[in-house]
N, C-alpha and C positions, 0 to 999 in steps of 0.2 A: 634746167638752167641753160644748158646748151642752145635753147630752141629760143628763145630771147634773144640772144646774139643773132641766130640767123635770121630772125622777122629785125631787126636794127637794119641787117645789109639788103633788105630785099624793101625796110621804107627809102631807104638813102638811093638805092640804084631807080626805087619810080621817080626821083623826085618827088615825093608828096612832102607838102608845105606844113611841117607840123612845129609846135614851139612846145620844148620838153623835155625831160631828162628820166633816161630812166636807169634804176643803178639796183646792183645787185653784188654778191662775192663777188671778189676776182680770183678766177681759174688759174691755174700753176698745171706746168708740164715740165718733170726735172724727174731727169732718170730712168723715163718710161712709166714715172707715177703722175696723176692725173687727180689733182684735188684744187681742195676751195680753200681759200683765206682769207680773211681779215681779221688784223690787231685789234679791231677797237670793237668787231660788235661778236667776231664767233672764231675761233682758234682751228687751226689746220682740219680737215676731215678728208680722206679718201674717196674720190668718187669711181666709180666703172666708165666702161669706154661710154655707155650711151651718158654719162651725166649724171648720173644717181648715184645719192651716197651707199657708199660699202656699209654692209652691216658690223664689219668692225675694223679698227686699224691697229695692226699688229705690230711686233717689235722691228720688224724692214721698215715700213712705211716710217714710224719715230726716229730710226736710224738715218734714211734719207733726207726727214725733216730739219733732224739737227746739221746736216752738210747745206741745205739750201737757206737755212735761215743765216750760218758763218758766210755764204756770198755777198761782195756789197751789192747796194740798192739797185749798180746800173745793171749786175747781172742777174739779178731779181727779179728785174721789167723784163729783161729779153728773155726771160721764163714763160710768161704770162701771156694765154692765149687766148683768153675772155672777161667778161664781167667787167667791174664797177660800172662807172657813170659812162651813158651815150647820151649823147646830145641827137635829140632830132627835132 
């Protein structure tokens, strides 16, 4: 998932002239945990430092969940280190 974001910054800094969108989870960094989210199509999961999801998520990881989901939305976004939609 990880590797997406960085080909986004490496079309943006050639300038190459593309028309497009392309969109995936958006990444969560809160606590030193590293996972995926979205409400609408797939619910929290655990990922490892390279991006790949954890084989499981255990009672810390639900614990931290429920403290990031009680932040409001502005301290939400300033969580958020990758994914959804990039425009190129």
């Amino acid at each position: 998932m990880l590797e997406w974001v960085a080909a986004v910054r490496i079309i943006k800094k050639r300038l190459i002239k593309m028309n497009g969108f392309m969109c995936s989870t958006s990444v969560y960094k809160y606590e030193g945990w590293l996972f995926e989210y979205n409400p609408y199509m797939v619910g929290p999961w655990p990922l490892t430092k390279g991006g790949e999801l954890r084989k499981r998520a255990g009672e810390k990881f639900w614990n931290m969940f429920k403290k990031w989901v009680n932040l409001t939305d502005k301290e939400q976004a300033a969580t958020k280190i990758g994914g959804g939609c990039e425009r190129f």
